[in-house]
N, C-alpha and C positions, 0 to 999 in steps of 0.2 A: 123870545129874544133873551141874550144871555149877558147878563152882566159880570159876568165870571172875567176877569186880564189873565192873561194866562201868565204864569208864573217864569222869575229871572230862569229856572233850569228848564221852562219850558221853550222859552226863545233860545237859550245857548244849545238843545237836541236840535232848534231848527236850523240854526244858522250850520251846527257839525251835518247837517242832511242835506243841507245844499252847496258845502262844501263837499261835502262827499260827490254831490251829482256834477263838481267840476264848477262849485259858482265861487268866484275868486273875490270877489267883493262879497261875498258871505264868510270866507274864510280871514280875510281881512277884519273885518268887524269882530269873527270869533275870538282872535289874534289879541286886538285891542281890550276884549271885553275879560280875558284870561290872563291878560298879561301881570298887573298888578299883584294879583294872590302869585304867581308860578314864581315871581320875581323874590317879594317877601321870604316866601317859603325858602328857595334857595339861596337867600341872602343869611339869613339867621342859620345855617349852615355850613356854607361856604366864605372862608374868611379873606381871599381876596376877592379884589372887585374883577378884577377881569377875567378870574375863574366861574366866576357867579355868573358873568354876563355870557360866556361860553357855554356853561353849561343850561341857563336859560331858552339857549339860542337851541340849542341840538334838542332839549325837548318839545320845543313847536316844530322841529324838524321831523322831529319824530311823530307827532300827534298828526301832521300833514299825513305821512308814509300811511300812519294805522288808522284812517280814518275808519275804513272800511270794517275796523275790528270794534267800532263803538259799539256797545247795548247798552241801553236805556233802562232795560229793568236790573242791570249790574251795578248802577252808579246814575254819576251826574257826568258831562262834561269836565265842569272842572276836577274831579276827584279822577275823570280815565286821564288828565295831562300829571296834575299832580302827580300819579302813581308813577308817569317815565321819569319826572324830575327825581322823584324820590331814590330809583333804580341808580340813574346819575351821578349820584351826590353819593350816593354808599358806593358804588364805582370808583368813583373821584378821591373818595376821603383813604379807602382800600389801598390805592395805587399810590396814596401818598403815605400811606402808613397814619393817619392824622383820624382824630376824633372829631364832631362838632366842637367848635369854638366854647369854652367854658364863661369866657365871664360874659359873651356875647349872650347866651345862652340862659345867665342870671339876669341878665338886664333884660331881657326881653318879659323874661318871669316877673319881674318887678314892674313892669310899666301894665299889667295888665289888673289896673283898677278895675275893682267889683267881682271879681272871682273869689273861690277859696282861698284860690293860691297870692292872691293880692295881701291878705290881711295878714296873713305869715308872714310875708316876703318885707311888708311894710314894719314889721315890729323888731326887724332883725337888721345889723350890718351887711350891706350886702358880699363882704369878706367872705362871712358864715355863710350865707346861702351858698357861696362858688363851691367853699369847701364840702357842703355836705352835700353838691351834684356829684362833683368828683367823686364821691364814696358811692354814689348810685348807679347801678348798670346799665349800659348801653340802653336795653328796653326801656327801662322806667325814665330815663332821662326822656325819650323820644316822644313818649307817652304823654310826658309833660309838656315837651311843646305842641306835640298836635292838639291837645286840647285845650291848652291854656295860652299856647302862644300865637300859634295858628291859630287857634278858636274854632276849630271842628268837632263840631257832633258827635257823641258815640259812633254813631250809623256810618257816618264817615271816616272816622278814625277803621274801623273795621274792617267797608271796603280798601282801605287803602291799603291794611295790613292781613287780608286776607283770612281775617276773625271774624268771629261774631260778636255782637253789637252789646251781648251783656258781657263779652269774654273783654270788651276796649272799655266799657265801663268800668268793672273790677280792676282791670289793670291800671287805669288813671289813679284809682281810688287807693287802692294799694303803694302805687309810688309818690301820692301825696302823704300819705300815712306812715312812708319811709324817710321821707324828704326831710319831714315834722319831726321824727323819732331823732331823726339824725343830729338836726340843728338845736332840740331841745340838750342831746346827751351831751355835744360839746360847749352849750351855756353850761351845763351841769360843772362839768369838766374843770370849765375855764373858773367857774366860782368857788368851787374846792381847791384846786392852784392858789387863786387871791388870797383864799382862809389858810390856808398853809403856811404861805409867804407873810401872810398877818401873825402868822405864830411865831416864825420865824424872827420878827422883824421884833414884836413885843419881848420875847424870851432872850434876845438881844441886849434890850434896855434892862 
């Protein structure tokens, strides 16, 4: 007898298999059981709401369509819907000419107590943090939220981006090491300004 519960990706392959085989009340509960992450994701993203909710909507539209393209040993469930919302949103932001939302983007970084990226983000204005995303590029920004904002695994991060798992590792670690570099140079910056302006101001008197 096996005391083994089978695992949350274990029940979401079964419920995508019996959707697949046409059971509607398994596709229902997959629905439910994916919604919340597919939603986050593309909310921290997409900066209106009813764009967010449109393009939520056309990714289970889509994961209905591709059931039949699931593997199991490629991913999880939620990382094959995640990966159409993803397709979506860089679609969506393209046709708009438009980047992820920036300060939406810092605050997410900042509310994510007990990370790396938590006790940087907590010692800093988060003015500084916006500005030193802004100086980071497209990747390493994204980087950053799949892992610290989204909270996905190497392993995840990787299937989603079609890397390997120590190549989303380095890449996190490297645009935290940017992010760092960044907001340390403009303290720097800003402190030399202050001593200038203090020279300034004494050579005055």
């Amino acid at each position: 007898m096996s005391f083994l519960w089978p695992s949350r990706d274990d029940q979401l392959c079964e419920l995508l298999d019996a959707s697949r085989r046409g059971d509607r009340r398994a596709f229902r509960a997959l629905y439910l059981e994916l919604y919340d992450p597919v939603a986050r994701f593309v909310a921290r993203r997409v900066g209106r709401r009813e764009d967010a909710e449109d393009l939520v909507a056309r990714a289970f539209h889509k994961l209905l369509e591709r059931l039949g393209e699931f593997d199991r040993r490629k991913g999880t469930p939620r990382m094959f819907v995640l990966s159409m919302a993803r397709n979506l949103v860089i679609d969506h932001l393209r046709a708009a000419r438009q980047e992820a939302p920036i300060d939406d983007l810092a605050g997410v970084l900042a509310d994510e107590a007990g990370t790396p990226l938590d006790a940087l983000v907590r010692g800093e204005e988060l003015r500084a943090v916006r500005a030193a995303l802004l100086e980071l590029g497209a990747e390493a920004r994204e980087v950053l939220v799949l892992r610290y904002g989204d909270g996905l695994k190497h392993q995840e991060i990787a299937d989603l981006l079609g890397i390997r798992a120590d190549a989303a590792k380095q890449r996190a670690s490297r645009a935290l090491r940017e992010l760092k570099a960044r907001i340390e140079a403009r303290d720097e910056e800003e402190a030399a300004g202050e001593a200038r302006a203090e020279g300034v101001s004494d050579a005055g008197l």
